[in-house]
C-alpha positions in Angstrom: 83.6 88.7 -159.3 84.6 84.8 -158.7 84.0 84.4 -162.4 86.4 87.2 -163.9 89.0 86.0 -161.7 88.7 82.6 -162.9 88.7 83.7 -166.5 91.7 86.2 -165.4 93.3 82.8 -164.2 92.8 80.9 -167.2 94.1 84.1 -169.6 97.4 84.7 -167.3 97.8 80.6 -168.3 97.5 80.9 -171.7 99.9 84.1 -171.7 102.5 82.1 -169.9 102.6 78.9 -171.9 103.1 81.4 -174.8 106.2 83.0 -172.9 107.6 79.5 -172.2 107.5 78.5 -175.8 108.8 81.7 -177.0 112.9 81.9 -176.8 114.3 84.5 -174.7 116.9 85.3 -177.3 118.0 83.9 -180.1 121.1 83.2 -181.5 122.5 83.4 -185.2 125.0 84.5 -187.4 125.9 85.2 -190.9 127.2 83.1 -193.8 130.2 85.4 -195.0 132.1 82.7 -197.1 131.6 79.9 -199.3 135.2 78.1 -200.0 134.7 74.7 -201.8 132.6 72.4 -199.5 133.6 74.3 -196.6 130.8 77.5 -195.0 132.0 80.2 -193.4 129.8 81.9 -190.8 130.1 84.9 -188.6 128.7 85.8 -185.6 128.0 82.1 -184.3 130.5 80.2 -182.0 129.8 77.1 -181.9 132.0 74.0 -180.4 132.9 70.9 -182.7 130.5 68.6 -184.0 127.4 71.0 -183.0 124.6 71.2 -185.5 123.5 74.2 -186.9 120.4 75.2 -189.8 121.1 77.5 -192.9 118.2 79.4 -193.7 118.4 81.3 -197.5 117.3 85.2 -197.3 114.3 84.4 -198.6 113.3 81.9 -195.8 112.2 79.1 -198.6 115.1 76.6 -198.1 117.3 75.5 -195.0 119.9 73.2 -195.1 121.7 71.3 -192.3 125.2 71.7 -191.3 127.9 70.5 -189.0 130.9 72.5 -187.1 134.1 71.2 -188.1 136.2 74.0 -186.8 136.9 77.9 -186.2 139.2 80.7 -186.5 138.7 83.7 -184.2 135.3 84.9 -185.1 134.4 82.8 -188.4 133.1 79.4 -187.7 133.8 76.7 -190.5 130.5 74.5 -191.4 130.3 71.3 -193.3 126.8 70.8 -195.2 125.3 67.1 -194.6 123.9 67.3 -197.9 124.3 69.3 -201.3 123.6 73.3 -200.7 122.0 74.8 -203.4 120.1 78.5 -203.1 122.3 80.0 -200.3 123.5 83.7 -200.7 125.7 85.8 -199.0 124.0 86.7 -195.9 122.0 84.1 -195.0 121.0 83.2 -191.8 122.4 80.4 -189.5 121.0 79.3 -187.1 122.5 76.7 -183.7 120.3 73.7 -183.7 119.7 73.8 -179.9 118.1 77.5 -180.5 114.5 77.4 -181.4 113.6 78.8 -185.0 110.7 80.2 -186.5 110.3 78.8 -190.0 106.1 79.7 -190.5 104.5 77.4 -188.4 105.7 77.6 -185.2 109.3 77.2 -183.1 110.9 74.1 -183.2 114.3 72.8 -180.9 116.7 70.3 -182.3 119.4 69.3 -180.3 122.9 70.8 -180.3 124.8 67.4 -181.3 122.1 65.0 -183.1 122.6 61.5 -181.4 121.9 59.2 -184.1 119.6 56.5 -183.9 120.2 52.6 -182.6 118.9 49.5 -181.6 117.1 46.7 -182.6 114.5 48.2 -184.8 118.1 48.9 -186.8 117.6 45.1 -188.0 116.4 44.5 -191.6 117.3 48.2 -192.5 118.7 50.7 -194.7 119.6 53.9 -193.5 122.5 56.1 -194.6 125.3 57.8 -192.6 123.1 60.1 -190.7 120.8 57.4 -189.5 117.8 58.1 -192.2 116.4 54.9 -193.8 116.4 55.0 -197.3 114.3 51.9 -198.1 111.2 53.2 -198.1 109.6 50.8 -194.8 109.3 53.8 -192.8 111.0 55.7 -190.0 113.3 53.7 -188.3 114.2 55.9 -185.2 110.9 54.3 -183.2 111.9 52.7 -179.5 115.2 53.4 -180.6 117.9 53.5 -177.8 120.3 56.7 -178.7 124.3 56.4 -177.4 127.1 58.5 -176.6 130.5 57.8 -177.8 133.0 55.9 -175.1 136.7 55.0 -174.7 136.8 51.3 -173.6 139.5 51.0 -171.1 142.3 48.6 -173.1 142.7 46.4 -169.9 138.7 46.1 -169.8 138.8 44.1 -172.9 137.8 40.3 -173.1 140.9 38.9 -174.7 140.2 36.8 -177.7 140.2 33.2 -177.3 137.1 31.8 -179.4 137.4 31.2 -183.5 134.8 32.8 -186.0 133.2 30.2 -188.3 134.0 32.2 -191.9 131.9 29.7 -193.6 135.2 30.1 -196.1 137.4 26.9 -195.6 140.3 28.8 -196.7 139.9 31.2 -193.7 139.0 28.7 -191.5 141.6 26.6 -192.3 145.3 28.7 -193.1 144.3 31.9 -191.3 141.7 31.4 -188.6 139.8 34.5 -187.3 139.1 34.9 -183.7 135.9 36.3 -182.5 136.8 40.3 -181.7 139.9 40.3 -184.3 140.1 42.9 -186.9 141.2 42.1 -190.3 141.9 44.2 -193.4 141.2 43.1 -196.6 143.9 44.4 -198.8 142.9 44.2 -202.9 143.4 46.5 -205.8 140.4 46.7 -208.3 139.0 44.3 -210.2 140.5 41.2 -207.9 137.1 39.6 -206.3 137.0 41.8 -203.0 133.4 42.1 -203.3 133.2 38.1 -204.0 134.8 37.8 -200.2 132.8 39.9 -198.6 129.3 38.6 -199.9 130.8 35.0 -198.3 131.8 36.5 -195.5 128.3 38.3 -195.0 126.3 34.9 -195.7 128.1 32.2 -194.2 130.0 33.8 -190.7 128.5 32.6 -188.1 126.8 35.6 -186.0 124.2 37.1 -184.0 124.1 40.4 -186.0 126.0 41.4 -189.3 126.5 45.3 -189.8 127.9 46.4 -193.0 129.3 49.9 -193.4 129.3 51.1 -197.3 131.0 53.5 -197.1 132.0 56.0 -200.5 131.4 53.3 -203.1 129.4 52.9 -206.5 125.7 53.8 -204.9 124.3 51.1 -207.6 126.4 48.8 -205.4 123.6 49.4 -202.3 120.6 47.2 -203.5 123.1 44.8 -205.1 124.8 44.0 -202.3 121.4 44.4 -200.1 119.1 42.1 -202.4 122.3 39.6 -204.2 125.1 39.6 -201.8 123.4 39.2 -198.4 120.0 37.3 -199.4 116.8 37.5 -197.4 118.0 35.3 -194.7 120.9 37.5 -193.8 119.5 40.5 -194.5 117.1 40.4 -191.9 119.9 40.0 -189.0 121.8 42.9 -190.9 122.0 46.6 -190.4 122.9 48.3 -193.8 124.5 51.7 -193.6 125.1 53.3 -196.7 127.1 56.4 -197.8 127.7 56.0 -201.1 130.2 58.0 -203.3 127.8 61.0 -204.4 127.5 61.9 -200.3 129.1 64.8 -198.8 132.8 64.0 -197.1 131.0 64.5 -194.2 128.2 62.4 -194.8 130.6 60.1 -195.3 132.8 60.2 -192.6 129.3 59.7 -190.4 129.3 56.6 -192.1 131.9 54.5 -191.3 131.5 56.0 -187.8 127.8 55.3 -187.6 128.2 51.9 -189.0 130.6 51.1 -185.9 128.8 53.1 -183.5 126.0 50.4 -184.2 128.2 47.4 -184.1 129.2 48.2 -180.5 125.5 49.3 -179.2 124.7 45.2 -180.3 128.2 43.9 -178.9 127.3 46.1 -175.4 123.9 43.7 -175.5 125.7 40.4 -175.6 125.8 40.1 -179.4 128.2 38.6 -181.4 128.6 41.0 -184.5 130.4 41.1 -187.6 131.0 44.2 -188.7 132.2 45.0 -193.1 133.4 48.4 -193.7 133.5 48.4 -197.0 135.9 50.6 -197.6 138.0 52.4 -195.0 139.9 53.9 -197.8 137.0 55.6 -199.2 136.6 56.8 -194.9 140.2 57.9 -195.3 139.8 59.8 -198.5 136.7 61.5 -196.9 138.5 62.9 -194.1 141.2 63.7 -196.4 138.8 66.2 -198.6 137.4 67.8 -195.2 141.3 67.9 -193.7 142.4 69.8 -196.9 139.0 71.8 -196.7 140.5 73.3 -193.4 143.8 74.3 -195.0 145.5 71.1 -193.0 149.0 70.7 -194.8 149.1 67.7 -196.2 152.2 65.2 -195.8 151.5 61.8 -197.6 150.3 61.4 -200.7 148.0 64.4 -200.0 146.6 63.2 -196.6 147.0 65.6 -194.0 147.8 64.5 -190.3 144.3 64.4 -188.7 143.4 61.0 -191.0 146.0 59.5 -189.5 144.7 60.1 -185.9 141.3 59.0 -187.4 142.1 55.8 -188.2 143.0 54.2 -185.0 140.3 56.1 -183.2 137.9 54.5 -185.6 139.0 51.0 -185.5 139.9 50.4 -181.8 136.2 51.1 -181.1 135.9 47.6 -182.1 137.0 43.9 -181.0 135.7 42.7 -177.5 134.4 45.0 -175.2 134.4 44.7 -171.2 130.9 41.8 -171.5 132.2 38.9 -172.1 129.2 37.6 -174.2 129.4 40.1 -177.0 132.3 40.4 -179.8 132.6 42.5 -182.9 134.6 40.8 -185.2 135.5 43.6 -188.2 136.5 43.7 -192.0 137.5 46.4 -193.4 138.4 46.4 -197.2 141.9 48.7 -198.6 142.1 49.6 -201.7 145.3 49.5 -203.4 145.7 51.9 -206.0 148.0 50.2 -208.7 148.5 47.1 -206.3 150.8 49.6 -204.3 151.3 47.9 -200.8 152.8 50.9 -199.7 150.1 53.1 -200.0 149.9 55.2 -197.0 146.8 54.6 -195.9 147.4 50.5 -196.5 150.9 51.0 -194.6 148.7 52.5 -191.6 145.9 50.0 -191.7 148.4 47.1 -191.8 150.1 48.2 -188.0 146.5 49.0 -186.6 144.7 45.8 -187.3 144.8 42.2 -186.4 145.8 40.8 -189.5 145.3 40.7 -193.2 144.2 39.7 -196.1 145.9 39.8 -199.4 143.9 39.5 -202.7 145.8 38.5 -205.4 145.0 39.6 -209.2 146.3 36.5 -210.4 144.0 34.2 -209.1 141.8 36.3 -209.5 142.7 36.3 -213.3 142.2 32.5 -213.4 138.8 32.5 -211.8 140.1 31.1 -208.6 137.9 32.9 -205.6 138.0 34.2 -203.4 141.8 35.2 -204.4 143.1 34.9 -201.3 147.2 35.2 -201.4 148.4 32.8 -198.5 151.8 33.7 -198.8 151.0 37.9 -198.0 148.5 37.3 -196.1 148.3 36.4 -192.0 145.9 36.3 -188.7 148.1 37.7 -186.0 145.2 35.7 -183.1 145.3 32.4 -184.6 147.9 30.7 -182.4 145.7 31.5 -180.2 142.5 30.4 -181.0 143.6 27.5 -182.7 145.1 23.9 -181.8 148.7 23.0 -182.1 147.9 20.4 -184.7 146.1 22.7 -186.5 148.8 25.4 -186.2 151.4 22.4 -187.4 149.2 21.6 -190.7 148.6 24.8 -191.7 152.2 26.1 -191.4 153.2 22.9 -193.4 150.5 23.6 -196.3 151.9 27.2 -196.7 155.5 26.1 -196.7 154.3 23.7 -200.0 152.3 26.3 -201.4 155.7 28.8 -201.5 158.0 26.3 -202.6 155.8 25.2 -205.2 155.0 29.1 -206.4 158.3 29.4 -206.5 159.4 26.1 -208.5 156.9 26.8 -211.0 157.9 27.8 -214.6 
């Protein structure tokens, strides 16, 4: 008798670890609607930024998606990667529900924290926090972060320069530690010259560089050339190159800083190179005008402008005093156009800038920093009076003699 209620026991066990991994219900709607790079779903509220799975008919492929917004009952979905295979009717799936996909259930969590920390260092991994190097995965002891608002009046104010290693920064327009700076430059004009100095010679505990819709050929250049073994293995290289979703990215440049601020939290001094926050702008541009946002300048719609500032005041100094992020972020200029929206935003949300000009560029004079244009709005304040005093008196010789010249 003892024996079959033992073995009764040990059944009733096994019969309620299956119930505990078996869902209660699960939850899961319908695509209805494929519009551009935008998935509509029905049947599957979800809130913004929540994961979901697409699952084709046939059960074969699934795909990864994020929620960007909804309409009554159709929720609009944004694929992290190309979607290929998907019909009418397919399944979808939230990412906190558990799934059967053939070999048991499996949970993700509803919004994916992305990985960060110091394994980070002497890797590759693209917007979504997946190396792409081939060393490995690189989500091991791995602290993972939720976004913050630093209080403005928590801020260490800036009051310590940034060695460039550029004599021309260092000298005319010094950069404090936690200043951001935009690098203004049209094509063609050295901007990719600058930043490779700026990645080897500033002086910093950690360098995180966010490439962010550019050439993807541009990747292992700029990983193996540019940085160089010695500073790519303080370096955290996150790459979303041009070929990536809009959504991918936008994850970029937001992952990139999202890093940047994890090391500035630990007492690090970081310099952070978003390389290029036009190409973040242009992103959130496609996914804006995905959502039918009406668009008001030069075909960017209102959201990117709210973007922006959200993006960049994440940076600078943070309440620890020890730790700084000092950023550079590269605008493009289209046709050398100054007034390009999304330069004329950049120019009031930063700390200064830098203007490249094309025609020292032209005469092999790098990096082609304009003086004249260009300005660091913290270097009264992180620099002597003397100094101040010389370098106001080299720029005044420089303008009159560019504009004496023939």
């Amino acid at each position: 008798m003892t024996n079959q209620l033992l073995e009764f026991a040990e059944q009733l066990s096994d019969v309620r670890e299956h119930l505990t991994a078996t869902p209660r219900s699960i939850r899961e709607g319908k695509l209805k609607r494929v519009s551009g790079i935008v998935l509509e779903v029905e049947g599957l509220p979800l809130s913004i930024g929540s994961s979901a799975t697409i699952v084709s008919q046939a059960g074969d492929l699934s795909f990864d998606a994020e929620c960007i917004g909804f309409n009554g009952g159709i929720t609009y979905l944004m694929p992290l990667d190309q979607v290929e295979g998907i019909a009418p009717g397919a399944l979808v799936y939230p990412a906190s529900t558990p799934v059967d996909y053939g070999g048991g259930y499996t949970t993700k969590e509803a919004i994916k924290p992305l990985p960060i920390g110091e394994a980070l260092l002497g890797r590759v991994v693209d917007g979504l926090g997946r190396p792409i190097d081939g060393k490995g995965d690189a989500s091991q002891n791995i602290t993972r972060q939720r976004r913050t608002i630093l209080n403005p009046l928590d801020r260490t104010p800036i009051h310590e320069p940034l060695d460039t290693g550029i004599r021309a920064v260092n000298g005319l327009l010094t950069v404090g530690r936690g200043q951001r700076v935009g690098i203004f430059a049209g094509s063609g004009v050295g901007k990719s010259v600058l930043l490779g100095m700026l990645a080897r010679n500033c002086v910093a505990d950690v360098i995180v560089i966010g490439l962010v819709g550019e050439r993807g050929r541009e990747v292992r250049e700029f990983c193996e050339e540019t940085l160089g073994p010695e500073s790519f293995r303080r370096a955290v290289v996150v790459a979303a190159p041009a070929d990536a979703s809009p959504l991918a990215r936008s994850k970029g440049g937001s992952y990139a800083t999202d890093v940047a601020t994890w090391f500035r939290d630990q007492g690090k001094h970081v310099v952070l190179i978003v390389d290029s926050l036009t190409r973040y702008a242009m992103a959130l541009r496609e996914i804006g005008l995905s959502l039918g946002e009406a668009p008001v300048a030069r075909g960017y719609p209102p959201s990117v402008f709210a973007r922006m500032p959200e993006l960049v005041e994440r940076v600078g100094n943070g309440a620890n005093p020890d730790g700084s992020i000092t950023a550079f972020y590269t605008v493009l200029l289209e046709g050398d156009d100054t007034n390009d929206p999304v330069a004329d935003t950049a120019r009031g949300i930063l700390d200064g800038h830098f203007f490249l000009s094309r025609e020292l560029a032209d005469s092999g004079h790098y990096p082609a920093i304009d003086i004249e244009k260009s300005i660091s709005r913290v270097m009264p304040k992180v620099s002597s009076r003397e100094h101040l005093m010389s370098a106001r008196r080299v720029k005044q010789l420089y303008s009159r003699y560019m504009r004496g010249r023939d």
